[in-house]
N, C-alpha and C positions, 0 to 999 in steps of 0.2 A: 734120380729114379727113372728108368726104363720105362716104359709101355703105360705110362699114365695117361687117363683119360682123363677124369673127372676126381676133384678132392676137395680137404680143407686142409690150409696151412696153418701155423703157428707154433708158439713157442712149446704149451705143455698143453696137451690134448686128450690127458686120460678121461677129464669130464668129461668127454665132448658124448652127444647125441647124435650128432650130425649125420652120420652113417647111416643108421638107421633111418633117420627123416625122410633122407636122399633115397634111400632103399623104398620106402614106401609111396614115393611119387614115380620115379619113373625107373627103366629097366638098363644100368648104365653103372660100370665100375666105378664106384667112390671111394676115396680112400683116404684115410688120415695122415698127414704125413706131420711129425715133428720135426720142425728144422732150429739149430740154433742161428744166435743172432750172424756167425759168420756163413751160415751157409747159406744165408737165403740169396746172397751176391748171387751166387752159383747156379741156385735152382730158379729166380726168376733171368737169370741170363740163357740160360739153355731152351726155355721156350717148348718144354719137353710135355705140354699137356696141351688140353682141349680146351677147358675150363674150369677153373679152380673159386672158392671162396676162402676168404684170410681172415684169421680172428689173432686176437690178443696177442702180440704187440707189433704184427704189422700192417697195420689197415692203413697207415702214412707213410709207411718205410718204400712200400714197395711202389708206392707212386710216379717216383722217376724213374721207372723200368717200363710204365707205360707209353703209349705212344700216341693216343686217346682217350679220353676222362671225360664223363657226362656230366653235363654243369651242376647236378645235387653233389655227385661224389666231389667234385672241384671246388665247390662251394663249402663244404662241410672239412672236406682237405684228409677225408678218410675212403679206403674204398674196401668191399666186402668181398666183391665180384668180379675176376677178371677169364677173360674168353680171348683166344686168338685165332683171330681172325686173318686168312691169309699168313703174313707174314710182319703180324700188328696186334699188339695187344691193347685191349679197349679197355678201360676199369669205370665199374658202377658201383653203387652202393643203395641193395636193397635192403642195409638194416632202417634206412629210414621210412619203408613201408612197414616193414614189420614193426615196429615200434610203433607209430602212428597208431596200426589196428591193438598193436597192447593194450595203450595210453586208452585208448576211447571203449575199449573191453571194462574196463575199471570206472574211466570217467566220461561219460558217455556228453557231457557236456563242459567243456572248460571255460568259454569264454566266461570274461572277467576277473578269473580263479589266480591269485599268487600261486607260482611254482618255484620249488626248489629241486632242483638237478643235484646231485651228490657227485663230487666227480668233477674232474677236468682235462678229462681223455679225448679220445674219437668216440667215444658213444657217447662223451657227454656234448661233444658238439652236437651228436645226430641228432640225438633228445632237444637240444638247444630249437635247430631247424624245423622238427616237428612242432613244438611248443610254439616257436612264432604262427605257424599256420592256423594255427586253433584259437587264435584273440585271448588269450588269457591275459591277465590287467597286468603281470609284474611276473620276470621269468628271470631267478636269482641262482648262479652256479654257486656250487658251496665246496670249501677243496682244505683241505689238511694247515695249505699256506694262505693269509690273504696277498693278491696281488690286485692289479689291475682287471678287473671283471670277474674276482672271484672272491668271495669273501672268506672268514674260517669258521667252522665248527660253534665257538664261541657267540660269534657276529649273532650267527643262523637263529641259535637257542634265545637270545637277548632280543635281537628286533624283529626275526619272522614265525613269532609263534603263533602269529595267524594263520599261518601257510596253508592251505587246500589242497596242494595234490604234493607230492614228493617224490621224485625219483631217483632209485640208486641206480647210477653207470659206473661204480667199485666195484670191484670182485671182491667184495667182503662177506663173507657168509658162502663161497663158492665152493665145493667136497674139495677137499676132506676138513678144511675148515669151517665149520658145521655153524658151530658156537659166533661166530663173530657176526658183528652187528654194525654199519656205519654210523647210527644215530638213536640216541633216548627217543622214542616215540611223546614220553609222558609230556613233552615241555610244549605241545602241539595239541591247543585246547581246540582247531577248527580245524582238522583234518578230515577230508572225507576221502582220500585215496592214497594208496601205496603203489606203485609199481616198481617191481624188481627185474633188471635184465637180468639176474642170475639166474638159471634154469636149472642147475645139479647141486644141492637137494630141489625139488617141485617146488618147496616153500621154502626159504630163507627166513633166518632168526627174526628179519624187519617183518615179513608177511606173515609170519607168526605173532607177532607182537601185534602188527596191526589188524588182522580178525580178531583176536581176544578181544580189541577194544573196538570190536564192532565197527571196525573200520575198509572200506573196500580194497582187496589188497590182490595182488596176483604177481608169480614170479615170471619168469621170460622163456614158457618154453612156448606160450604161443607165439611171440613174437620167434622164436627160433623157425616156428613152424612156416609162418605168412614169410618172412624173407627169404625160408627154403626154395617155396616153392614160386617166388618172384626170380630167385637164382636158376632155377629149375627151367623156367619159361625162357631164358638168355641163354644155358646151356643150350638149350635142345629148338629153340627157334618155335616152339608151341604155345598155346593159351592154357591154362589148366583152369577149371572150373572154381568159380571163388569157394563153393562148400566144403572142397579138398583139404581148405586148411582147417576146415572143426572137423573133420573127419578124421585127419594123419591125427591133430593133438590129441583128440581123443582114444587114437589106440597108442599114441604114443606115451598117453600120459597114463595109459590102462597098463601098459607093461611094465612101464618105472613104480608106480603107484604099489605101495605095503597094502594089505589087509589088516586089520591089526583090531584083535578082539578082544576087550577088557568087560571084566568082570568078578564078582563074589567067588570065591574059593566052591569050584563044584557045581558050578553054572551051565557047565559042558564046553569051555570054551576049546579044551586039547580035543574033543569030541567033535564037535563042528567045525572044529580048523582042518582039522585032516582029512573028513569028506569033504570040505570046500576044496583044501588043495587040491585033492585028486580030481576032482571035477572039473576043476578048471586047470589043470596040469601045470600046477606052480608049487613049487616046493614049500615045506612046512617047516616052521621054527618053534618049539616051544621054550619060552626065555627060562623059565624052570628049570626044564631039563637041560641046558645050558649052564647054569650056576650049578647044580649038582657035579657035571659034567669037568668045569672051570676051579672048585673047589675041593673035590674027593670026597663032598660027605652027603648024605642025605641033606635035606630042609630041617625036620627037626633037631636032627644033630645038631645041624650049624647053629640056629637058636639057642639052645639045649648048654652050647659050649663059647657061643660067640654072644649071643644075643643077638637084640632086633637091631642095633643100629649097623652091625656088620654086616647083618645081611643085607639092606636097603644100601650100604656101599657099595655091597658084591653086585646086588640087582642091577643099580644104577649103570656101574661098571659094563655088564652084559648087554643090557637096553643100548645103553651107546652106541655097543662095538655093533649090535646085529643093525641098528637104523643106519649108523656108517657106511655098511658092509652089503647091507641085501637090498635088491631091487626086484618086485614084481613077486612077494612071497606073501605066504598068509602067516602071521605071527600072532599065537597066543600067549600074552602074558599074566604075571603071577596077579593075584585077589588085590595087591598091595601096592600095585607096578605105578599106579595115577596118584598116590600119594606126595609122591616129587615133583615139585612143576618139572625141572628140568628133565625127568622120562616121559611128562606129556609134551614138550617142545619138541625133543628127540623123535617122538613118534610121529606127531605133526608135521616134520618137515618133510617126513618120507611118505605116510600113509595115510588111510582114512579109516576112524575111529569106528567099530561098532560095538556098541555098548550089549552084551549080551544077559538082559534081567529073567530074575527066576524068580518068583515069590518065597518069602522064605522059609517055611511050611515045607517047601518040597527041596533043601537044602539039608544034607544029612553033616553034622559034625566026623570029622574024622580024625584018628592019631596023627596023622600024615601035614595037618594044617594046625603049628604051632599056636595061632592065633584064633583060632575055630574051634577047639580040644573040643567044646559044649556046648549045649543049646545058649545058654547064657552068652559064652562068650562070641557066636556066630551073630547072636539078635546084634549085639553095640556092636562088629564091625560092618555088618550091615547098614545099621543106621549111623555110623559114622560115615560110610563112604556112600550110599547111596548119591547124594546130592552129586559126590565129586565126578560118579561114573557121567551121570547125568549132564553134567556142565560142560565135562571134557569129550565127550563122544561128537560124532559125528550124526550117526543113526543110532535110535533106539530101540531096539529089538523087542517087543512086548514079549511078558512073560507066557503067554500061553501057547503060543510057538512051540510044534515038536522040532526034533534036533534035523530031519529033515526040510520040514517046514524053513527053519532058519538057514539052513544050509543056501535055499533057492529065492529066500529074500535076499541075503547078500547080493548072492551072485546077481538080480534082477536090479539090486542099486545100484551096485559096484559098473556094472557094463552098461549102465543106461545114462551116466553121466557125459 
């Protein structure tokens, strides 16, 4: 590649953030480059950049193409960060800061704490390094094989169900692979931390599981954020101020971040979703209108001709593809959408839940809602799913909120986190 200044390398880079991150610290072409396993010969021989960062799967590979290595990257045998300098290329490795500020974002204390490391990569060394630094009593790698210094899956469940903190360095649960999960959380009666390097989806199936069980959990886009901009400081020979990094995560996790409004059939959620959107100039999704859309029939048709469990396929179906597919949208879903764990896991991994309640008194039955035809049948699905809105939400929107009123609650939580 010509005229490169500044990038990341690696193999498959559609997740990647990075660009953006780079973009919001400082003012300097970044650029993604995908190289396969034969070309990287080529393109770390050429020498044809400024400074580059390398992820997955050559943070080792490209180590004998340097010509200086700082003794954490040397030590750890992985490097993140490489700058050419004159006619010398140097390599560091800032994911061991960024990881360090994860780890302690979650667990703010470890010593003495058992850790389990997921993994037996270059992130799991990094993790490995940080972990020593922090006095914790027993630091256990966990890997698919056992070998020497790495036990298996099996091992993990049977003698460290004590474990305290857990960390995944797998790319299991990394988009488009949504669904995957490195480990049962259940079999881990003392757990009090999760950390996940995966950063795309924001929450991975494991930080999903582990907030339901009220467990401290966070995926890796802070850690993306703190190594950016430790990379950033090497690029460009500057100090960047340490607040920088809860500032970039926070618009960076504002833009990737769903909206995502549930609620009773008639609550207004297609109504405040779409002056939210336009307010905040993010596009709108309604999963309704989506299935009508995917289907060819109305909602009571489809009932009417399919029943309820066809539809809750169809629903599930669309739920998927839109939390796959969209980032940084407001999405109203149908009265019924929180009934499946798996469409709250889905929405969770992408978005933040606002629970939009209406008293039911000011809930009109309609033709249009199969399951609402009446006063009767609107009271029991109310009080069937009440509890669930409630459980599954993030924020709860009190019912006496007008539709503009809740418009500028959103948006005053949504941006203030």
């Amino acid at each position: 590649m010509k005229n490169m200044q500044y990038g990341l390398i690696g193999e498959k880079l559609s997740h990647s953030f990075s660009k953006e991150v780079h973009a919001a610290l400082a003012d300097y072409d970044y650029r993604l480059v995908e190289l396969s396993r034969d070309g990287l010969d080529s393109f770390m021989r050429s020498r044809n950049f400024k400074a580059i960062n390398v992820t997955v799967p050559y943070k080792s590979a490209v180590i004998p193409y340097l010509d200086v290595i700082d003794d954490t990257a040397r030590d750890i045998g992985a490097v993140n960060t490489v700058k050419c300098i004159g006619d010398k290329l140097y390599g560091y490795n800032t994911d061991v800061l960024g990881l360090r500020d994860l780890i302690l974002r979650v667990s703010p204390e470890t010593r003495g704490k058992t850790v389990l490391i997921l993994g037996s990569g270059g992130t799991s060394k990094t993790a490995h390094a940080v972990c020593s630094s922090l006095d914790p009593r027993e630091i256990v790698t966990v890997g698919r094989v056992a070998r020497d210094g790495v036990i298996d899956y099996e091992s993990a469940y049977r003698d460290y169900s004590h474990a305290d903190l857990i960390i995944n360095t797998t790319p299991l649960g990394t988009y488009p692979d949504q669904d995957a999960c490195p480990i049962d959380l259940s079999s881990f009666d003392r757990l009090s931390g999760v950390v996940d390097v995966v950063y795309n989806p924001l929450r991975t199936e494991l930080v999903v599981s582990a907030k339901k069980r009220g467990i401290a959990a966070e995926g890796g886009l802070y850690m993306l954020v703190s190594q950016a901009v430790h990379a950033c400081e090497i690029f460009t020979e500057t100090v960047i101020a340490p607040e920088r990094v809860s500032a970039v995560f926070s618009d960076i996790r504002a833009s990737k971040e769903n909206i995502i409004l549930v609620g009773m059939p008639g609550c207004g959620k297609s109504t405040v979703g779409r002056l939210l959107a336009k307010e905040l100039g993010r596009p709108f999704i309604d999963t309704d209108e989506l299935i009508v859309e995917r289907d060819g029939r109305p909602i009571p048709q489809i009932f009417a001709e399919n029943g309820e469990s066809y539809f809750r396929e169809l629903e599930a179906s669309v739920i998927r593809d839109v939390c796959l597919q969209s980032r940084g949208a407001v999405i109203a879903t149908g009265g019924g959408a929180v009934l499946r764990e798996e469409n709250v896991h889905a929405m969770k991994r992408v978005g933040r839940i606002y629970f939009l309640d209406r008293d039911i008194e000011n809930i009109r039955p309609t033709a249009d809602r199969p399951l609402s035809l009446d006063r009767e049948a609107l009271s029991k699905r109310y009080s069937e799913r009440y509890p669930i809105y409630c459980a599954v939400s993030d924020v709860h929107l009190t019912p006496d909120e007008s539709v503009n009123a809740r418009v500028q609650s959103i948006k005053k939580e949504f941006l203030s986190l």
